[in-house]
C-alpha positions in Angstrom: -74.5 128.0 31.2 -73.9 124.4 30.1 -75.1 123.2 26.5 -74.7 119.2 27.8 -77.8 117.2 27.0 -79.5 116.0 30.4 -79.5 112.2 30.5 -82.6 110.6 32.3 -82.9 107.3 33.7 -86.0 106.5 31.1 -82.4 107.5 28.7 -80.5 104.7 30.0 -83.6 102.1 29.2 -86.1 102.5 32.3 -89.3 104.1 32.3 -90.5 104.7 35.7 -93.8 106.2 34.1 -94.6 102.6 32.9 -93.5 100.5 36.0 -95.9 103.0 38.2 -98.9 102.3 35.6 -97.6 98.4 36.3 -97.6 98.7 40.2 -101.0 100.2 39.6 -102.7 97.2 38.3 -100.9 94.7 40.0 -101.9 96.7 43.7 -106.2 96.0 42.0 -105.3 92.5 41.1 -103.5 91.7 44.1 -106.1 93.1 46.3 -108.8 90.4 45.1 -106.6 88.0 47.0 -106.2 89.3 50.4 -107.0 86.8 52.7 -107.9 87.9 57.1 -104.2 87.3 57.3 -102.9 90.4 55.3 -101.8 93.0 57.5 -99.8 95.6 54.8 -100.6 96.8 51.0 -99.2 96.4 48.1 -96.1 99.0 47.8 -94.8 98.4 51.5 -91.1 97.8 52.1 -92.4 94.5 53.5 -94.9 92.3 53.1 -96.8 91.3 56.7 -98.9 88.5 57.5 -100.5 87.1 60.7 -101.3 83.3 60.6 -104.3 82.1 62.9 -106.1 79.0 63.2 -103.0 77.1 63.8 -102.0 75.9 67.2 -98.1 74.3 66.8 -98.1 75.7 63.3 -94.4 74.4 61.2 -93.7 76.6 58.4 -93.6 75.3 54.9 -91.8 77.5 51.9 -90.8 76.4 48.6 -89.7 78.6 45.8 -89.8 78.2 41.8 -89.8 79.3 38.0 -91.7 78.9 34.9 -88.6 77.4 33.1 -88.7 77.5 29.4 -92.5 77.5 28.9 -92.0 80.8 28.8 -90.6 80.7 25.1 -94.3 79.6 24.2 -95.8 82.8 26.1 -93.2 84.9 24.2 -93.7 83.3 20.7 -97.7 83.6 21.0 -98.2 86.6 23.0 -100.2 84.5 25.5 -99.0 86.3 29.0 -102.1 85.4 31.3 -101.1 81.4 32.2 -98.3 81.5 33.1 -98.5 83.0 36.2 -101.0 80.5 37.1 -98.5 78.1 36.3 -96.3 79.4 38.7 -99.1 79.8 41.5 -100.1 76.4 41.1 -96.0 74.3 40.6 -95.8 76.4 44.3 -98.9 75.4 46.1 -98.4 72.0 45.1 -94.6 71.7 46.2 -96.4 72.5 50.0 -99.3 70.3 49.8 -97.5 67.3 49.7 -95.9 68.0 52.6 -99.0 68.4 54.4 -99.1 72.6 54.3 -101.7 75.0 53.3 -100.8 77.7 51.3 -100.5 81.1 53.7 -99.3 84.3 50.9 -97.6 83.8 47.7 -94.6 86.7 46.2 -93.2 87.2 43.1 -90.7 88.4 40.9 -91.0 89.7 37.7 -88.1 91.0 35.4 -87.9 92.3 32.1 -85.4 94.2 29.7 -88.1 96.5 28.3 -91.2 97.3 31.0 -94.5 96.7 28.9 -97.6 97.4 31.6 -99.8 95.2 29.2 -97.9 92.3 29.6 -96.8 92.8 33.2 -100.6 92.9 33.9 -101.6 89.9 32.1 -99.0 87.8 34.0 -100.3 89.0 36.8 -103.4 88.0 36.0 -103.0 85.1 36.1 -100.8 84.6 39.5 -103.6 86.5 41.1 -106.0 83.8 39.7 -103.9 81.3 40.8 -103.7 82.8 44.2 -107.4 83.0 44.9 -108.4 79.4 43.2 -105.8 78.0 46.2 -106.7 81.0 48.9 -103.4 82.1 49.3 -102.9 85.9 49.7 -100.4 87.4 46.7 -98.8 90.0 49.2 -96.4 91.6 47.5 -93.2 90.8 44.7 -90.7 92.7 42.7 -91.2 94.0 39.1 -87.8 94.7 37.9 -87.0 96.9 34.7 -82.8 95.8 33.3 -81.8 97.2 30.4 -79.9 94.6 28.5 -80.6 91.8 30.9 -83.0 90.1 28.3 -83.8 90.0 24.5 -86.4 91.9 23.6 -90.5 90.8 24.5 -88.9 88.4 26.8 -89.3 88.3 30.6 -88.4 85.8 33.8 -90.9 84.8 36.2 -90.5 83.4 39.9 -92.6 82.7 43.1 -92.2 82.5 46.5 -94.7 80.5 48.4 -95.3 80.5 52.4 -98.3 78.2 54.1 -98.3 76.1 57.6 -99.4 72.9 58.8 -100.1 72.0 62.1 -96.8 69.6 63.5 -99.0 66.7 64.0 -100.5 67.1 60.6 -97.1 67.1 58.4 -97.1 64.4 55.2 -93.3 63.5 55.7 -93.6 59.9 54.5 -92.8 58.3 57.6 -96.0 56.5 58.0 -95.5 55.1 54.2 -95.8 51.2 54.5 -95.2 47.8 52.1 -97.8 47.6 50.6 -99.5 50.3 50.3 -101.3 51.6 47.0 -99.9 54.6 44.5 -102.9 56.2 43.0 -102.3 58.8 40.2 -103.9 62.0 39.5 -103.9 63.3 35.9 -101.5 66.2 34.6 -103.0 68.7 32.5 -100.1 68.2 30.6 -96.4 69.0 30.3 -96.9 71.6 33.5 -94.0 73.3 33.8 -91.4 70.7 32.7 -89.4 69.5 29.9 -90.4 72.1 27.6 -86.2 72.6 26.1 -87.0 69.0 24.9 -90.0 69.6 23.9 -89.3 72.9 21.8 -86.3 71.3 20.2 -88.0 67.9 19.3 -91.4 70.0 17.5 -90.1 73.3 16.5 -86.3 72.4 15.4 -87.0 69.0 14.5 -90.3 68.3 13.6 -90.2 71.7 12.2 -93.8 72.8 13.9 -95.1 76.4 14.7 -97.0 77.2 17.3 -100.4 77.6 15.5 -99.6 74.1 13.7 -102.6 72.0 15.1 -101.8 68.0 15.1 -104.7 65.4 14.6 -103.4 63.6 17.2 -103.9 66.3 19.4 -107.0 67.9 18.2 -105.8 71.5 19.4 -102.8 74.1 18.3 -99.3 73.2 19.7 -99.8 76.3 21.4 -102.9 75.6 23.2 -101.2 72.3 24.1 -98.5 73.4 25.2 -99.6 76.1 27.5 -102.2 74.1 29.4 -102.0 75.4 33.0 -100.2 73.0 35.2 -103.1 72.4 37.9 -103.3 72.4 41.6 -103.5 68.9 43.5 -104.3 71.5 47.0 -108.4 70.0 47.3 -108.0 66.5 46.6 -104.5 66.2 49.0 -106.6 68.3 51.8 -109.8 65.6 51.5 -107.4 62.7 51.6 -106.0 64.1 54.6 -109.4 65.0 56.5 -110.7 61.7 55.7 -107.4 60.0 57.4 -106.5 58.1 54.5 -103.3 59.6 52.7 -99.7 59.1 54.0 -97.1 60.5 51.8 -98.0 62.3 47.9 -95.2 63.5 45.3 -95.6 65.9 42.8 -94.3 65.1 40.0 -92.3 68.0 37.9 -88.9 67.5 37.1 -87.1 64.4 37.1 -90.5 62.5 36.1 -91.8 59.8 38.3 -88.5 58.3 38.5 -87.0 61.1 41.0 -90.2 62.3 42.6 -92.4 59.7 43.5 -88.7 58.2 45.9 -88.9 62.0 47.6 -91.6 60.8 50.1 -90.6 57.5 50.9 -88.5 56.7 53.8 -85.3 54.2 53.9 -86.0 50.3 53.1 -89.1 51.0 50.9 -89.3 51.6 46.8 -92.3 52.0 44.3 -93.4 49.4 41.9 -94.8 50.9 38.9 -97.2 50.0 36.5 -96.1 52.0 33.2 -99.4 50.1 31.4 -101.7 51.1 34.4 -102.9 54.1 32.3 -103.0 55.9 28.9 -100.0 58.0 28.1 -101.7 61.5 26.4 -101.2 62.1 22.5 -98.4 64.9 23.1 -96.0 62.7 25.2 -96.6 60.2 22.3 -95.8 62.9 20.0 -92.8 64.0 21.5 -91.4 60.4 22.4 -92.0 59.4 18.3 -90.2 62.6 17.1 -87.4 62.1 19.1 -87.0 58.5 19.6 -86.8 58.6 23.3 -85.0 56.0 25.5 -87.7 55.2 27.9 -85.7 55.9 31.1 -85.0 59.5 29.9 -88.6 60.0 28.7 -89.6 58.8 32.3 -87.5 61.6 33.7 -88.1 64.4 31.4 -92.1 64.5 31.2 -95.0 63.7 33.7 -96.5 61.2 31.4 -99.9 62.0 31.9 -99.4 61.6 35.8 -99.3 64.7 38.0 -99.8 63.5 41.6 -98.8 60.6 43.4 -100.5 59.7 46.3 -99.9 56.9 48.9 -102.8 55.1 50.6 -103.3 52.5 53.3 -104.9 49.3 50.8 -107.2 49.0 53.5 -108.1 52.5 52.8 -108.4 52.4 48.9 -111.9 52.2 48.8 -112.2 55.1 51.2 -109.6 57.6 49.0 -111.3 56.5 45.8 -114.7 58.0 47.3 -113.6 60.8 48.6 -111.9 61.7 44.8 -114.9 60.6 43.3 -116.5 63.3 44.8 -113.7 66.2 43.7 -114.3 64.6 40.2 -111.4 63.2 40.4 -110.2 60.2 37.8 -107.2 58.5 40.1 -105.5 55.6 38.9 -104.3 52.6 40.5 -100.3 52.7 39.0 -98.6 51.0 41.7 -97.4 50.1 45.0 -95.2 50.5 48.2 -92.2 47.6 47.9 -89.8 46.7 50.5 -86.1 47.6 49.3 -82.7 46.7 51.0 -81.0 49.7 49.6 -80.7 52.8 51.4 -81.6 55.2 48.5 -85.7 54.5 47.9 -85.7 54.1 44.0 -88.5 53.4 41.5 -89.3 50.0 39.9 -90.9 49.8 36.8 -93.1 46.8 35.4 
């Protein structure tokens, strides 16, 4: 009879109990976002969904991460915005191109399984998920031993939505001379944050909890602000007729965005004293003496949406925020440009 010790996989750093009690409470949260589409559960091979309403529906995907903003979840052991975050950077990515969101997947990995925390990041993708009525279908929670330091995690999505062919926002009806109005970021969203660790914890010497009188708030609560959805006020504008092109802006700033839905021979003219840069960029930009071309490509600014309207339809858009309680400003305008490459202009 052999002696030999039996080795088990929870031996080798995976607990299958804990991922079942994960699966478990992600199949209840995911559940409260099931949309008429949804056609399998939670635990299927694969996930099915059945569009309707569209009648020459294009597909529209887009795909993306968190990014360093995690650090801040691991260092408070705030788990429950981030997903939201994620949610939200995806839905947006579609919008602009004139798609609503269909069903939403994600993946989840971690060195060490903790259900607790599993949960509260999905809490917060499935809040995400019903605030834009997009279906969280299914994902991948992935235990790896020695994949990642201990309490940390990565996070990605996968987003699927549709928009009827005739309805698609691919700039080509942008036109000189017409107006860039700005939506306002809730702050950083979900970029720049290696700069922004370095410059208030290794430089500035901050901690997470440290609350700054310019800010009025923790660091923390600063920092993890959710990065909003633009999906309402980018649908209006397009059922009132009056929005031809919009541009997230994550990273690369408005420099590299806003030129992603313009076509060739046209630029942006931007007016960096159209509106009030928030305290933390100031912060950030004071700390670390940042050159303004690389502060315009590292942070939002305060400015999380660009949209591009007809002049003659400004007063139009304007309304139809207003009534979204929206606060859009009037930072620039459509420029001809000789070049090829559409670039941004800043005055």
């Amino acid at each position: 009879m052999s002696t030999r010790k039996s080795i088990r996989y929870r031996d080798a750093g995976v607990n299958i109990d804990e991922a079942d009690r994960a699966v478990s409470a992600i199949k209840k949260l995911a559940r409260g976002t099931f949309t008429p589409g949804v056609l399998t559960e939670i635990g299927s091979f694969g996930a099915m969904f059945q569009p309707s309403g569209f009648r020459k529906p294009v597909l529209v995907s887009s795909a993306d991460g968190v990014g360093t903003k995690l650090k801040i979840a691991f260092a408070t052991g705030r788990h429950d915005t981030v997903g939201e975050d994620l949610v939200n950077h995806c839905v947006n990515d579609i919008a602009v191109q004139g798609a609503l969101p269909l069903f939403f997947m994600d993946y989840f990995a971690v060195g060490k399984l903790d259900a607790a925390v599993s949960t509260a990041v999905m809490e917060g993708i499935a809040r995400g998920c019903r605030n834009n009525k997009c279906a969280l279908i299914g994902g991948e929670t992935a235990e790896m031993p020695g994949m990642y330091s201990a309490g940390e995690y990565d996070l990605a999505g996968f987003i699927v939505g549709a928009s009827e062919r005739n309805r698609l926002l691919t700039g080509a009806g942008i036109r000189e001379g017409d107006v860039l109005l700005g939506l306002p970021s809730s702050g950083l969203h979900t970029n720049g944050y290696s700069l922004a660790r370095k410059l208030l914890f290794d430089v500035a010497g901050h901690q997470p909890d440290t609350r700054l009188p310019e800010l009025q708030q923790t660091l923390a609560d600063a920092l993890l602000a959710v990065h909003r959805s633009y999906l309402k006020p980018i649908r209006a504008l397009m059922d009132a007729g009056v929005l031809r092109g919009a541009a997230h802006i994550t990273g690369g700033g408005i420099t590299d965005n806003t030129p992603r839905m313009l076509p060739k021979g046209l630029a942006v003219a931007i007016d960096a004293t159209a509106w009030s840069i928030p305290p933390l960029f100031e912060v950030l930009r004071q700390i670390g003496n940042i050159p303004d071309d690389d502060y315009r490509r590292t942070f939002n600014l305060g400015i999380g949406m660009i949209l591009a309207v007809p002049a003659r339809g400004l007063g139009k858009a304007e309304q139809v925020l207003a009534k979204l309680k929206e606060s859009p400003v009037q930072i620039g305008a459509v420029i001809a440009h000789k070049r090829s490459r559409p670039r941004v202009e800043y005055r």
